[in-house]
One Martini backbone bead per residue (centre of mass of N, CA, C, O) as a GRO file, in nm:
protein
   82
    1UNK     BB    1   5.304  -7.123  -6.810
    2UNK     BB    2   5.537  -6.968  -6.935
    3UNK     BB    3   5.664  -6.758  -7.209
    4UNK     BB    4   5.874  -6.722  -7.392
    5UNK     BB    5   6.135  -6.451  -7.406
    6UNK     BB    6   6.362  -6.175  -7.537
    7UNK     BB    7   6.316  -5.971  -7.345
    8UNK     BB    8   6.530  -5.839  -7.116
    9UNK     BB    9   6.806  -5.809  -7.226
   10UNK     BB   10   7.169  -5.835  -7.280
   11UNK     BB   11   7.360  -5.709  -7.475
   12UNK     BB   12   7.566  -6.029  -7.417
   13UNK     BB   13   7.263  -6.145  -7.528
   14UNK     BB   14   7.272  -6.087  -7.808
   15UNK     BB   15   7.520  -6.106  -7.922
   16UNK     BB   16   7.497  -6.418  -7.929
   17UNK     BB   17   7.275  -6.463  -8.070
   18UNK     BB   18   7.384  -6.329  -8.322
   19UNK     BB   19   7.683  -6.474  -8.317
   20UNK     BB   20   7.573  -6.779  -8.260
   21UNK     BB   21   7.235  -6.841  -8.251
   22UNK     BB   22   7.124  -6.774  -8.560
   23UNK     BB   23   7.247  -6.891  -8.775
   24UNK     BB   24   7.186  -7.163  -8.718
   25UNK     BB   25   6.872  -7.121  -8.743
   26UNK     BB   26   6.874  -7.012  -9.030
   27UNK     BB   27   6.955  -7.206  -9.237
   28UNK     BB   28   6.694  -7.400  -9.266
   29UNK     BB   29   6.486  -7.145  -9.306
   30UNK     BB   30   6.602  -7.019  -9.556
   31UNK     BB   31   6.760  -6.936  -9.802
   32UNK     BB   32   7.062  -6.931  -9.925
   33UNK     BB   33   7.101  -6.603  -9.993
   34UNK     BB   34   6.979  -6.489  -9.741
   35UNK     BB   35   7.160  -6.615  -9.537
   36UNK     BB   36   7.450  -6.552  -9.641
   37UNK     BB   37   7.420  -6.237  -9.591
   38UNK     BB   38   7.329  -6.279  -9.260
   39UNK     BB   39   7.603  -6.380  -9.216
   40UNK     BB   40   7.834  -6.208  -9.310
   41UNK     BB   41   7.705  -5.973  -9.108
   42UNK     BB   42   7.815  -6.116  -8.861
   43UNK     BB   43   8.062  -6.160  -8.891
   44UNK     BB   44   8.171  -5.886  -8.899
   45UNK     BB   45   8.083  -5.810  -8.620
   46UNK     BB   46   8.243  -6.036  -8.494
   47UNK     BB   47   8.479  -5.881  -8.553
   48UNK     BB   48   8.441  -5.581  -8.444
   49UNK     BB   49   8.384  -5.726  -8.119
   50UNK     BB   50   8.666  -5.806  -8.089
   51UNK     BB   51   8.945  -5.814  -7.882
   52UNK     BB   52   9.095  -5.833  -8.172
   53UNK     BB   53   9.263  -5.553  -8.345
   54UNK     BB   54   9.374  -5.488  -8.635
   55UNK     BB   55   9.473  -5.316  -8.955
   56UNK     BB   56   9.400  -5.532  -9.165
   57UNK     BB   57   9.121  -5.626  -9.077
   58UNK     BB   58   8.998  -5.361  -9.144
   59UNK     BB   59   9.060  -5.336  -9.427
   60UNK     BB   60   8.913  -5.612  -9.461
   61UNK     BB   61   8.622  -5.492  -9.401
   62UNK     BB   62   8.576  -5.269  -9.533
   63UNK     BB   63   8.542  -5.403  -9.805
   64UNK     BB   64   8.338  -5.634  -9.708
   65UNK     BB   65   8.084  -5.428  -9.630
   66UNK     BB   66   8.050  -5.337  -9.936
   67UNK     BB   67   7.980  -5.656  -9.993
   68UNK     BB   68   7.754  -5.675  -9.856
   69UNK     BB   69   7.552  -5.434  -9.945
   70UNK     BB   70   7.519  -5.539 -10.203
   71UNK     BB   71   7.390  -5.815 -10.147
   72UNK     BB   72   7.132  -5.673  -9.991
   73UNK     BB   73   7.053  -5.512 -10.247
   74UNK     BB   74   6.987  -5.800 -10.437
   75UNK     BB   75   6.825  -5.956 -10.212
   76UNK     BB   76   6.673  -5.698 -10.137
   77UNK     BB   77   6.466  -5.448 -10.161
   78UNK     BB   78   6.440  -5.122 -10.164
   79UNK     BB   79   6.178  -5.145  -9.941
   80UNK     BB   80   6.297  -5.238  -9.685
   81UNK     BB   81   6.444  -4.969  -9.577
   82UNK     BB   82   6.183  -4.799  -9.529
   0.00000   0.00000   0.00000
């Protein structure tokens, strides 16, 4: 029996399980803090790659992905980004 294996994926799975099946695997298995700023990022994305896009939720995204990278930077070490 073959291992499974997440490679030779397309975009479009990806994309799914970025936004939603990553999320969930993720609650139980990491820390409360952690999960929350990881869950915010794909959240974000999830709203930017959505088929309808408004100028009001942009607004709302610039502001929000600066307090997400704020959140990440507090959570994550400053050596993790090297």
């Amino acid at each position: 029996m073959e291992q499974p294996n997440i490679f030779g994926l397309k975009s479009h799975d990806c994309h799914l399980l970025m936004q939603k099946f990553l999320p969930i695997a993720m609650k139980g298995s990491l820390p409360n803090n952690v999960s929350l700023v990881i869950y915010d990022l794909f959240y974000f994305f999830k709203e930017l790659c959505g088929k309808v896009l408004s100028v009001d939720n942009l607004d709302v995204s610039k502001h929000q992905i600066a307090k997400i990278l704020c959140q990440i930077e507090k959570t994550f070490s400053p050596f993790f980004s090297l």
